[in-house]
PDB file of N, CA, C and O in Angstrom, chain B, residues numbered from 101:
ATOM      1  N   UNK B 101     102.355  30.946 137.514  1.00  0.00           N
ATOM      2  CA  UNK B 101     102.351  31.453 136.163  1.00  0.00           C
ATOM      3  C   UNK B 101     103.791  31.634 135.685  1.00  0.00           C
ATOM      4  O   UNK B 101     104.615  31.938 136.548  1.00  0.00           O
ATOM      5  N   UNK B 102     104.318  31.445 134.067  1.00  0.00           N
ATOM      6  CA  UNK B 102     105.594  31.504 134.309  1.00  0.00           C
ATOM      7  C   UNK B 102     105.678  32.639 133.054  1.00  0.00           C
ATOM      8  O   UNK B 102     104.695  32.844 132.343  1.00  0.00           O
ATOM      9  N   UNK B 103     106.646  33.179 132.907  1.00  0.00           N
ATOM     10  CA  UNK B 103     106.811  33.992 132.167  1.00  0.00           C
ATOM     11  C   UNK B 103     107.520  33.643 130.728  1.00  0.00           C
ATOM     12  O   UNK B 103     108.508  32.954 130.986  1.00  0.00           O
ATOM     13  N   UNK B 104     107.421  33.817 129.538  1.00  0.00           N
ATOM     14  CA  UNK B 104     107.749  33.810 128.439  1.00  0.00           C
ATOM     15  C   UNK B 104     108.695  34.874 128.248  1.00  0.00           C
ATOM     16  O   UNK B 104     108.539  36.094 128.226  1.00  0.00           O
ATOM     17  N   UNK B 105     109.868  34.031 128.094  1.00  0.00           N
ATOM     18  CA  UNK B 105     111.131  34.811 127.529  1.00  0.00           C
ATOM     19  C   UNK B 105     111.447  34.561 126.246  1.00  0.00           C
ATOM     20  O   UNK B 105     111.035  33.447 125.923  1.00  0.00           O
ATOM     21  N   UNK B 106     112.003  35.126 125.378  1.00  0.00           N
ATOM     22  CA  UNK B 106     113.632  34.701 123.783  1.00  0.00           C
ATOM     23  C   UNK B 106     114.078  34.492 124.514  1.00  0.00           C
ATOM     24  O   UNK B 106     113.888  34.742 125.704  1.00  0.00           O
ATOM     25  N   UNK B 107     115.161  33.707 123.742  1.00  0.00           N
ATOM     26  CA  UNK B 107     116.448  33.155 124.046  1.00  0.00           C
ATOM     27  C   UNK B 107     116.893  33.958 123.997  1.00  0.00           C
ATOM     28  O   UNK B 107     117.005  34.294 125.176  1.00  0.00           O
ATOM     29  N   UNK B 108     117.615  35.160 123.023  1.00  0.00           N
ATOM     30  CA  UNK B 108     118.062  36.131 122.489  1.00  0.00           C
ATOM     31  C   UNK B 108     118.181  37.217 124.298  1.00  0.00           C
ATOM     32  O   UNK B 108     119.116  37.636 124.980  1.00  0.00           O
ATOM     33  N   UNK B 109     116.543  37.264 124.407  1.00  0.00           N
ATOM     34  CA  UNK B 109     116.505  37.801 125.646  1.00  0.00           C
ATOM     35  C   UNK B 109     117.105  37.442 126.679  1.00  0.00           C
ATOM     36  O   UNK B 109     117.981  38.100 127.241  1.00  0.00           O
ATOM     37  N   UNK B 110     116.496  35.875 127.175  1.00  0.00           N
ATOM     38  CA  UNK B 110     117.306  35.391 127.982  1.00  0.00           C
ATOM     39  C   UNK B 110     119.148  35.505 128.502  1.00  0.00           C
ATOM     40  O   UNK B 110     119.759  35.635 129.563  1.00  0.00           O
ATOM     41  N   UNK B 111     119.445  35.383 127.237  1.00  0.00           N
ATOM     42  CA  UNK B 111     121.149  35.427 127.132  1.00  0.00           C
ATOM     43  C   UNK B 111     121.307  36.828 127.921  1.00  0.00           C
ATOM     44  O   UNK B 111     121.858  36.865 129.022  1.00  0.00           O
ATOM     45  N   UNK B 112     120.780  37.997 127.277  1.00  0.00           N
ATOM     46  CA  UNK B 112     121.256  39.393 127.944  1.00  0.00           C
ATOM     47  C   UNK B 112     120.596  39.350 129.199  1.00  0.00           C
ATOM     48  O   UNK B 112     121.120  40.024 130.086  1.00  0.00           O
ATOM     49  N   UNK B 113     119.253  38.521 129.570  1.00  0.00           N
ATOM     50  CA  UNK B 113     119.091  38.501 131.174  1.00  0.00           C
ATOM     51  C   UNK B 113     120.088  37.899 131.865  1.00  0.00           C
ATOM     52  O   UNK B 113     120.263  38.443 132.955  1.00  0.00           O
ATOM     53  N   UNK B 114     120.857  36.922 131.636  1.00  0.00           N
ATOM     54  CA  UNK B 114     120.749  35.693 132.375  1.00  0.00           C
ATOM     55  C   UNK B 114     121.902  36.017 133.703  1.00  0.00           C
ATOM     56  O   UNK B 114     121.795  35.168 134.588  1.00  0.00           O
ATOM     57  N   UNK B 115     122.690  36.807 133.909  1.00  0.00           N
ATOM     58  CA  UNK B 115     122.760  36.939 135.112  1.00  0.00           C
ATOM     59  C   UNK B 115     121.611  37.535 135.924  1.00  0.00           C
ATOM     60  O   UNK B 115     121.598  37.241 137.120  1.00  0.00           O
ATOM     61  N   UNK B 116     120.642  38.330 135.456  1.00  0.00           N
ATOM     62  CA  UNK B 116     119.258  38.448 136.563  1.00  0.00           C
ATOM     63  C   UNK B 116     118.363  37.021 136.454  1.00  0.00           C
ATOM     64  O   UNK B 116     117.887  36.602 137.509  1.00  0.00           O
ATOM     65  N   UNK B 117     118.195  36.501 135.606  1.00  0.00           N
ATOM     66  CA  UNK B 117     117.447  35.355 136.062  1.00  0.00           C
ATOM     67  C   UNK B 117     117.502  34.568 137.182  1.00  0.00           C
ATOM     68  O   UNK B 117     116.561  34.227 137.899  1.00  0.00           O
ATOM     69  N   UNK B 118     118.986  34.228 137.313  1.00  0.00           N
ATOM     70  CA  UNK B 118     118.872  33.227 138.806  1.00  0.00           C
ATOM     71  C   UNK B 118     118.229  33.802 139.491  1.00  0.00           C
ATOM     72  O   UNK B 118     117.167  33.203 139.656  1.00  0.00           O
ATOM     73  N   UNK B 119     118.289  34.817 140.094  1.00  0.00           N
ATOM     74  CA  UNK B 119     117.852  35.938 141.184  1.00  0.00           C
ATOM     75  C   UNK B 119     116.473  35.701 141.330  1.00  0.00           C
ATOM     76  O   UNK B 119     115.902  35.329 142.356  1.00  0.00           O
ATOM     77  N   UNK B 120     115.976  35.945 140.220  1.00  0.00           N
ATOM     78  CA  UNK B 120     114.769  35.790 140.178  1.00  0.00           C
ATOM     79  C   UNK B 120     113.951  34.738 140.815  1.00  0.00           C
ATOM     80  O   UNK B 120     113.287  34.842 141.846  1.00  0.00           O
ATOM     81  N   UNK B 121     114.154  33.316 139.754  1.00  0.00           N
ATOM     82  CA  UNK B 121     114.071  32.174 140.317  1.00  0.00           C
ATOM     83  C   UNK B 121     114.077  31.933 141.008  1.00  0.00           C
ATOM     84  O   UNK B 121     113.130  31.230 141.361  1.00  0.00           O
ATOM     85  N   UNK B 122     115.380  32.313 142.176  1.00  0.00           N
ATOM     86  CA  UNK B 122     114.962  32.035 143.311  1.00  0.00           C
ATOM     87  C   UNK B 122     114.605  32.819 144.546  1.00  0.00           C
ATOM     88  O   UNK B 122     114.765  32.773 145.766  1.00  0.00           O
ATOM     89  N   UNK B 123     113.940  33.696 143.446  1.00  0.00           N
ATOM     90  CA  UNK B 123     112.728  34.873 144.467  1.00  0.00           C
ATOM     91  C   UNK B 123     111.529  34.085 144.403  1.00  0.00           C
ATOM     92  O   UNK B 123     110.578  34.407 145.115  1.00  0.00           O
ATOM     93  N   UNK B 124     111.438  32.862 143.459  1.00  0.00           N
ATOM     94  CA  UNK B 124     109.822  32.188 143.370  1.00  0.00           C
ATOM     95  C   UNK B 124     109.863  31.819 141.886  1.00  0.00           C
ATOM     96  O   UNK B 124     109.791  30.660 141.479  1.00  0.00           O
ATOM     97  N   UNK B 125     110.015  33.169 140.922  1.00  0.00           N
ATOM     98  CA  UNK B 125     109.877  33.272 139.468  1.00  0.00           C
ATOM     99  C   UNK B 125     109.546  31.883 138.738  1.00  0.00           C
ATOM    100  O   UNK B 125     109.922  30.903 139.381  1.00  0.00           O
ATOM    101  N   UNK B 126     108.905  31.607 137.497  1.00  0.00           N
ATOM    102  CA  UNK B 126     109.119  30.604 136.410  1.00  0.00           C
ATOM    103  C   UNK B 126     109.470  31.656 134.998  1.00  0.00           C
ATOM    104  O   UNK B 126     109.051  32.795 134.794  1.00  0.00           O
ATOM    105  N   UNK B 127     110.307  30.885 134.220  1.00  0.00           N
ATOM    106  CA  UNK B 127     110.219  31.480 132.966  1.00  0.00           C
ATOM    107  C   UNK B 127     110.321  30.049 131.966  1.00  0.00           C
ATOM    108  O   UNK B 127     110.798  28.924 132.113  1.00  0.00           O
ATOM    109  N   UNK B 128     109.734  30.633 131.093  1.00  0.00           N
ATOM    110  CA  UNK B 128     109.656  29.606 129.895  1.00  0.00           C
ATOM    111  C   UNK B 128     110.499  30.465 128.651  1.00  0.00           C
ATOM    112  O   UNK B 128     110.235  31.577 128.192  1.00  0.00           O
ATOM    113  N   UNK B 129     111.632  29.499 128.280  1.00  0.00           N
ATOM    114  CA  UNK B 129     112.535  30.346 127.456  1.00  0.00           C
ATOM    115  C   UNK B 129     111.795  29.387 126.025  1.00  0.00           C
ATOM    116  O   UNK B 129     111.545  28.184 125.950  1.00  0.00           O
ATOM    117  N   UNK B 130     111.616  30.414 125.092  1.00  0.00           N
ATOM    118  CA  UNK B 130     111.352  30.382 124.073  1.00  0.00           C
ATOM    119  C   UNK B 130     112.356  30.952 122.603  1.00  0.00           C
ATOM    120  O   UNK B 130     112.922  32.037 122.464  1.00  0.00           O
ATOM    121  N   UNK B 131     112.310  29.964 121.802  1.00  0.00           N
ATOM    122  CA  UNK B 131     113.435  29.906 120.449  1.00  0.00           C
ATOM    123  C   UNK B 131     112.370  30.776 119.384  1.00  0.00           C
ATOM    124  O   UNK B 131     111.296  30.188 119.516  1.00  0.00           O
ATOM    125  N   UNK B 132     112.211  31.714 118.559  1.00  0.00           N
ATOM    126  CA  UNK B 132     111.187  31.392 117.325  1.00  0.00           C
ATOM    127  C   UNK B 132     109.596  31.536 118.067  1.00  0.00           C
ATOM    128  O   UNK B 132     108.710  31.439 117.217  1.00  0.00           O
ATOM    129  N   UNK B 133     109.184  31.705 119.195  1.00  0.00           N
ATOM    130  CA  UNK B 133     107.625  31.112 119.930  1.00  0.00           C
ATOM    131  C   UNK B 133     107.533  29.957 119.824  1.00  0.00           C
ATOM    132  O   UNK B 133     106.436  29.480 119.535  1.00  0.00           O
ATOM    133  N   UNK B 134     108.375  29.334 119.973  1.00  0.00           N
ATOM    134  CA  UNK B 134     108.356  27.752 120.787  1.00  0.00           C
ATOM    135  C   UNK B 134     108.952  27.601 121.601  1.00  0.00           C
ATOM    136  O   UNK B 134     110.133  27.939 121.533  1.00  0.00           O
ATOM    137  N   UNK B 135     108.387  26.969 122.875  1.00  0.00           N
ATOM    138  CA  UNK B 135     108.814  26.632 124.317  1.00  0.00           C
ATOM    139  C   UNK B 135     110.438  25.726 124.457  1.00  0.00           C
ATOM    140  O   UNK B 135     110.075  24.576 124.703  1.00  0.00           O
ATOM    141  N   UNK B 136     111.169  25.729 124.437  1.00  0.00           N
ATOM    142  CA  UNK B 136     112.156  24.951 124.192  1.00  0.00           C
ATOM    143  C   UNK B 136     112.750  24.966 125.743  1.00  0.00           C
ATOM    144  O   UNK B 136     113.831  24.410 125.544  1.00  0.00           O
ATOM    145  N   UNK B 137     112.712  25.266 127.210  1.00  0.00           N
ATOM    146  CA  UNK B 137     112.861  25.046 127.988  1.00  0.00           C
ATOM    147  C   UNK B 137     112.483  25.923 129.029  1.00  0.00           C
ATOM    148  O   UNK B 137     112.203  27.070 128.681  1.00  0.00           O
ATOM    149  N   UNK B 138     112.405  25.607 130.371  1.00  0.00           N
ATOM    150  CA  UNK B 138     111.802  25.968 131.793  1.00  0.00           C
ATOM    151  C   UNK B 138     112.535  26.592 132.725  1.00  0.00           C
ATOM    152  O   UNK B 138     113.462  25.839 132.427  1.00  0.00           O
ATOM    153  N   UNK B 139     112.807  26.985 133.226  1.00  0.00           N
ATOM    154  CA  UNK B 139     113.275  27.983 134.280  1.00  0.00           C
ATOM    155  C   UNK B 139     112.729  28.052 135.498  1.00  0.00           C
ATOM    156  O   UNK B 139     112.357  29.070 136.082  1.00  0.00           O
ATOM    157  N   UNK B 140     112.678  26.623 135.977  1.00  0.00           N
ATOM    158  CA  UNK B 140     112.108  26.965 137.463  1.00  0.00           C
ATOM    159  C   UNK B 140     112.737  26.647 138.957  1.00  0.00           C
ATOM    160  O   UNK B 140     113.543  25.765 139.254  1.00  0.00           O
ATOM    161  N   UNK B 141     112.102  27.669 139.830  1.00  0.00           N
ATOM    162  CA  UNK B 141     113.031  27.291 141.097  1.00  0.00           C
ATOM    163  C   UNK B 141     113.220  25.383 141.354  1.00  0.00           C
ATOM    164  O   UNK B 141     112.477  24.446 141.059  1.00  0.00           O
ATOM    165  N   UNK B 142     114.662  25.455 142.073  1.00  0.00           N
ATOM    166  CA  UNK B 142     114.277  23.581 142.783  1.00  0.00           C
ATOM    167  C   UNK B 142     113.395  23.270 143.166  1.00  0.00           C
ATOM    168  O   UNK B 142     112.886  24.159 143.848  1.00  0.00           O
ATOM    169  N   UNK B 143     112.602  22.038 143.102  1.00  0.00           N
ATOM    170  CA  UNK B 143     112.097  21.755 144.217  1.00  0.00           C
ATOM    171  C   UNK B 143     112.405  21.409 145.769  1.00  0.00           C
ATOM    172  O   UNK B 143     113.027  20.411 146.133  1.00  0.00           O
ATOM    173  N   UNK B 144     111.834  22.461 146.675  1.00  0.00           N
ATOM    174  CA  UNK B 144     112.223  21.969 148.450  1.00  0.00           C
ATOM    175  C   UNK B 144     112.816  23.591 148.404  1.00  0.00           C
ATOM    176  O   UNK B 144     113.052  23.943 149.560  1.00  0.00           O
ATOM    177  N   UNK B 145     113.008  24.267 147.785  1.00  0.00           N
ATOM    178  CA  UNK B 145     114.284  25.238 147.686  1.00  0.00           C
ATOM    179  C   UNK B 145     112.484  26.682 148.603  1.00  0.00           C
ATOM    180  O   UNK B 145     111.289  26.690 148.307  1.00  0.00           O
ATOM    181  N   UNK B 146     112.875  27.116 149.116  1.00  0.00           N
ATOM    182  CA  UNK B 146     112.237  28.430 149.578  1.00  0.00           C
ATOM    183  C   UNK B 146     112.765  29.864 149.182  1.00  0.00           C
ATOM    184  O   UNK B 146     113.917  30.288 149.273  1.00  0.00           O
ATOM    185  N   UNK B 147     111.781  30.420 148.780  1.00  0.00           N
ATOM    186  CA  UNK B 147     111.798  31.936 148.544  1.00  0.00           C
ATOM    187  C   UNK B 147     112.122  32.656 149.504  1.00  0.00           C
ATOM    188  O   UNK B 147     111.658  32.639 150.644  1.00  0.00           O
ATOM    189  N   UNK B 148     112.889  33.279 149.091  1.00  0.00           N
ATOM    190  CA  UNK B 148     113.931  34.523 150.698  1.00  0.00           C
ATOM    191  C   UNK B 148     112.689  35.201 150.892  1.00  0.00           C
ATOM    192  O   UNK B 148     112.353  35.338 152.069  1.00  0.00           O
ATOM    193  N   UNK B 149     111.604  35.854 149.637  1.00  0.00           N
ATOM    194  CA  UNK B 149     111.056  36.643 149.682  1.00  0.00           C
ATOM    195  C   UNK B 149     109.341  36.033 149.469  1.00  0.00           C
ATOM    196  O   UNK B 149     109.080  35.549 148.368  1.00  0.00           O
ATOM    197  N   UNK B 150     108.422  36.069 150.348  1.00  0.00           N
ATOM    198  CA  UNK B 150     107.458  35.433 150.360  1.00  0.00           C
ATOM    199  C   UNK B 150     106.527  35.834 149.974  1.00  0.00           C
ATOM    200  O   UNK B 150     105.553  35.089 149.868  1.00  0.00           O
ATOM    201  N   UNK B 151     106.453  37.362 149.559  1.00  0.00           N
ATOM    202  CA  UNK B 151     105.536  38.530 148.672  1.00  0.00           C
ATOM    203  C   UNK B 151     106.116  38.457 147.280  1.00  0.00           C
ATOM    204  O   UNK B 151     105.233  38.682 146.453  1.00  0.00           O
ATOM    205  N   UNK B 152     107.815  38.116 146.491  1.00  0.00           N
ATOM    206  CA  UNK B 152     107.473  37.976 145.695  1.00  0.00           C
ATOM    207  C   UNK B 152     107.207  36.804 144.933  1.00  0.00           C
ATOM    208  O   UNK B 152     106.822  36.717 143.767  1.00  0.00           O
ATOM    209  N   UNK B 153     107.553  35.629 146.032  1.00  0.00           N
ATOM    210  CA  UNK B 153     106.984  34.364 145.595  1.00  0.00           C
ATOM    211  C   UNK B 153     105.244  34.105 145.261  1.00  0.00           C
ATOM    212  O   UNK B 153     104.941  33.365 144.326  1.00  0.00           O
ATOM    213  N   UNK B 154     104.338  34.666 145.964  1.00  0.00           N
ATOM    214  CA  UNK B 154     102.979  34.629 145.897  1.00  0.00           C
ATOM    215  C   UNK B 154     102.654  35.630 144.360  1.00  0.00           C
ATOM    216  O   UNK B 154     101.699  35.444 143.606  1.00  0.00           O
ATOM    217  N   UNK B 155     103.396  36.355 144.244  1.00  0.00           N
ATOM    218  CA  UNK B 155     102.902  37.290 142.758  1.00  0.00           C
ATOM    219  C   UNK B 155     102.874  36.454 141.670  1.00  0.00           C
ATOM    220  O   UNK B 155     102.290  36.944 140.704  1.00  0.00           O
ATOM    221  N   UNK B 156     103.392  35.160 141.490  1.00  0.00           N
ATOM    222  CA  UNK B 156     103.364  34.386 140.528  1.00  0.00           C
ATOM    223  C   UNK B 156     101.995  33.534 140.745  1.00  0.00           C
ATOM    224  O   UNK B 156     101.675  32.663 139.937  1.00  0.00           O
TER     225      UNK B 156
END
């Protein structure tokens, strides 16, 4: 499941986002409520954390 962010938002997250991501996270950054790009871990890449990778 990925999460719906602003951009607006995003910007003041975006040093916590990586973190996230690559705890498992998806986010879908949104302009206006339109999807305008994805936020997801690499593929091959593993979650340090394997409880909070499964919460998604």
């Amino acid at each position: 499941m990925k999460i719906e962010i602003g951009s607006y938002e995003a910007k003041t997250k975006l040093p916590e986002l990586p973190r996230q991501v690559k705890a498992g996270k998806s986010f879908t950054i949104t302009n206006r409520g339109e999807a305008i790009a994805d936020l997801v871990p690499r593929a091959g890449v593993r979650a340090k954390d394997p409880v909070a990778a499964a919460k998604n």
